[in-house]
Residue, then its C-alpha position, 0 to 999 in steps of 0.5 A: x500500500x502507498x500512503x499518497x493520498x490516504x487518512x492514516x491514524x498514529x497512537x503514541x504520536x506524541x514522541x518517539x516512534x510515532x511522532x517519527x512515523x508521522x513526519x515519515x509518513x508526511x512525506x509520502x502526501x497522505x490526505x490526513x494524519x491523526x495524531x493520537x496519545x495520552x500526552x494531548x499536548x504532544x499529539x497536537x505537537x506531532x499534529x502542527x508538524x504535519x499539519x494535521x489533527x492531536x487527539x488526546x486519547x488514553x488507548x487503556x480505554x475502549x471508549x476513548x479508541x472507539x470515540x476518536x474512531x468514529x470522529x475520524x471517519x465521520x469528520x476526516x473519512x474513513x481510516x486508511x491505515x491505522x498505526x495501533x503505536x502506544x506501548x509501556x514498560x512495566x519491570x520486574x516479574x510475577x511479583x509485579x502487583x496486579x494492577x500494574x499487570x492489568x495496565x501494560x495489559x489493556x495498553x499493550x494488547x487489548x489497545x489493538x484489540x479494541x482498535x481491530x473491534x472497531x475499525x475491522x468491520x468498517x474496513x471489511x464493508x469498503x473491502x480493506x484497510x491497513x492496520x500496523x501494531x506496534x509490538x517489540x523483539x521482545x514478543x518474538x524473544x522475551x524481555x529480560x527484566x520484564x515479565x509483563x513487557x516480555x509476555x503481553x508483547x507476545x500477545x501482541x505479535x499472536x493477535x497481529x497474526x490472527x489478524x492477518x491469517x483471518x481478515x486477509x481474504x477481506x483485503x485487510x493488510x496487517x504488519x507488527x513492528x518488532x524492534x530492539x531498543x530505539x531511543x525513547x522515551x521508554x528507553x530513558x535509563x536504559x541505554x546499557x540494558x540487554x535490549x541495547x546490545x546490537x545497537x539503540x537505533x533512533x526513531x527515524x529508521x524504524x519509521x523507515x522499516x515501516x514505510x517499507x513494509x507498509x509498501x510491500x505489504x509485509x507482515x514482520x517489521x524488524x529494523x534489527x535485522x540480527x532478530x531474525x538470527x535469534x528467532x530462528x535459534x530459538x526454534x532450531x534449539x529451544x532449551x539452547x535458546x533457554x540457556x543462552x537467556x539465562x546467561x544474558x539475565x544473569x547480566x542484565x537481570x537487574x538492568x530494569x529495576 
C-alpha cells in the first residue's frame, strides 16, 4: 500500500516512534494524519508538524479508541491505515502487583484489540484497510527484566497474526513492528540494558522499516535485522535458546529495576 493520498491514524504520536512515523509518513502526501496519545499536548505537537489533527486519547480505554474512531471517519473519512503505536514498560516479574499487570495489559494488547473491534468491520464493508501494531523483539524473544513487557508483547505479535491469517481474504493488510531498543522515551535509563546490545537505533529508521513494509505489504517489521538470527535459534534449539537467556539475565537481570 502507498500512503499518497490516504487518512492514516498514529497512537503514541506524541514522541518517539510515532511522532517519527508521522513526519515519515508526511512525506509520502497522505490526505490526513491523526495524531493520537495520552500526552494531548504532544499529539497536537506531532499534529502542527504535519499539519494535521492531536487527539488526546488514553488507548487503556475502549471508549476513548472507539470515540476518536468514529470522529475520524465521520469528520476526516474513513481510516486508511491505522498505526495501533502506544506501548509501556512495566519491570520486574510475577511479583509485579496486579494492577500494574492489568495496565501494560489493556495498553499493550487489548489497545489493538479494541482498535481491530472497531475499525475491522468498517474496513471489511469498503473491502480493506491497513492496520500496523506496534509490538517489540521482545514478543518474538522475551524481555529480560520484564515479565509483563516480555509476555503481553507476545500477545501482541499472536493477535497481529490472527489478524492477518483471518481478515486477509477481506483485503485487510496487517504488519507488527518488532524492534530492539530505539531511543525513547521508554528507553530513558536504559541505554546499557540487554535490549541495547546490537545497537539503540533512533526513531527515524524504524519509521523507515515501516514505510517499507507498509509498501510491500509485509507482515514482520524488524529494523534489527540480527532478530531474525535469534528467532530462528530459538526454534532450531529451544532449551539452547533457554540457556543462552539465562546467561544474558544473569547480566542484565537487574538492568530494569
Amino acid at each position: 500500500m502507498e500512503l499518497k493520498d490516504k487518512i492514516i491514524v498514529i497512537t503514541g504520536a506524541a514522541s518517539g516512534i510515532g511522532r517519527a512515523m508521522a513526519l515519515r509518513f508526511a512525506q509520502d502526501g497522505p490526505a490526513h494524519i491523526v495524531c493520537a496519545d495520552l500526552n494531548g499536548s504532544g499529539a497536537a505537537e506531532t499534529a502542527k508538524l504535519v499539519n494535521g489533527t492531536g487527539f488526546e486519547v488514553n488507548v487503556a480505554r475502549e471508549v476513548e479508541i472507539a470515540g476518536m474512531i468514529e470522529k475520524v471517519e465521520s469528520a476526516i473519512g474513513p481510516i486508511d491505515l491505522f498505526c495501533s503505536n502506544a506501548g509501556i514498560l512495566t519491570p520486574g516479574g510475577a511479583e509485579v502487583p496486579d494492577e500494574d499487570w492489568q495496565r501494560i495489559w489493556e495498553v499493550n494488547v487489548m489497545a489493538h484489540v479494541w482498535a481491530a473491534r472497531h475499525l475491522v468491520p468498517l474496513m471489511k464493508e469498503r473491502g480493506g484497510g491497513y492496520l500496523l501494531n506496534t509490538a517489540s523483539a521482545a514478543g518474538l524473544l522475551n524481555q529480560v527484566g520484564s515479565a509483563p513487557y516480555g509476555v503481553t508483547k507476545h500477545a501482541a505479535v499472536g493477535l497481529a497474526e490472527w489478524l492477518a491469517m483471518t481478515h486477509g481474504d477481506d483485503g485487510i493488510k496487517v504488519s507488527v513492528l518488532c524492534p530492539q531498543a530505539v531511543r525513547t522515551e521508554m528507553t530513558r535509563g536504559h541505554e546499557d540494558g540487554v535490549a541495547a546490545q546490537d545497537g539503540m537505533l533512533e526513531p527515524e529508521p524504524v519509521a523507515e522499516a515501516c514505510v517499507q513494509a507498509i509498501r510491500d505489504e509485509t507482515f514482520l517489521v524488524l529494523p534489527h535485522e540480527e532478530v531474525l538470527g535469534y528467532m530462528r535459534n530459538k526454534t532450531e534449539n529451544y532449551d539452547r535458546w533457554i540457556g543462552g537467556m539465562r546467561k544474558l539475565n544473569r547480566v542484565y537481570g537487574d538492568k530494569l529495576t
